[in-house]
N, C-alpha and C positions, 0 to 999 in steps of 0.2 A: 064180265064184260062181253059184250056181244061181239067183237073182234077175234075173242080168244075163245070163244064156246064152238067153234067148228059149226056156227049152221050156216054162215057160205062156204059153197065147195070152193074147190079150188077152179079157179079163174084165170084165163091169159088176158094178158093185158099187153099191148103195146107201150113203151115209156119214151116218148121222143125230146132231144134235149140239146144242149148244145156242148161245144165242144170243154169249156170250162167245166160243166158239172158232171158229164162224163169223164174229165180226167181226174176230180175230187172222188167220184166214183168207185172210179179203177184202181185210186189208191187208197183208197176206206178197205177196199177187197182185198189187195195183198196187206198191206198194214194185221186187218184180221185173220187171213187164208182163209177166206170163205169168198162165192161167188157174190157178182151184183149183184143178184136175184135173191141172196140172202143178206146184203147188207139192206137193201129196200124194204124186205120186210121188216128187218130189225127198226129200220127207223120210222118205219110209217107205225108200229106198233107200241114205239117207243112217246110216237107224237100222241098217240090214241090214248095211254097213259095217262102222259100231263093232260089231256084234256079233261079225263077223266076225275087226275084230282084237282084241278083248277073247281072243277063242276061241284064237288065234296066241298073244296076249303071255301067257296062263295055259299053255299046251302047252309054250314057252320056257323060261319060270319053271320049272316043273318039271323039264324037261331037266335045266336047271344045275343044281336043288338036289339030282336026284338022281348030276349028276356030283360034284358038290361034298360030297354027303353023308362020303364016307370020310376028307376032310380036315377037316370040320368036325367030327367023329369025334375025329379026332385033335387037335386043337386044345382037345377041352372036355376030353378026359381031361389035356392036361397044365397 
């Protein structure tokens, strides 16, 4: 996944937010003893994932329904 192969360096980002999801934040952080800065990653790479197999299980699904198309074919006509 090109998220996790290291060919962006590392990058500052500002994150501005309000006061709700910096305190869900701040307790995502001590819950794990890891900083924000590493709960962000874990989630934003966590989202990068599911997109990833959403992207696989639609590719899949397709396959078979176009293998499946000629018997499913045959099945409404009789």
């Amino acid at each position: 996944m090109w998220y996790q192969n290291g060919i962006i360096a590392d990058m500052s980002l500002t994150f501005r937010t309000n006061e709700q999801i910096d305190q869900i934040l701040e307790d995502l952080a001590a819950v794990e003893q890891r900083s924000k800065q590493e709960v962000l990653e874990r989630l934003v790479l966590e989202a990068g994932e599911k997109l990833d197999r959403r992207a696989r299980f639609e590719a899949a699904y397709e396959q078979v329904m176009n293998d499946l198309a000629p018997v499913l074919e045959r099945l409404k006509d009789n």
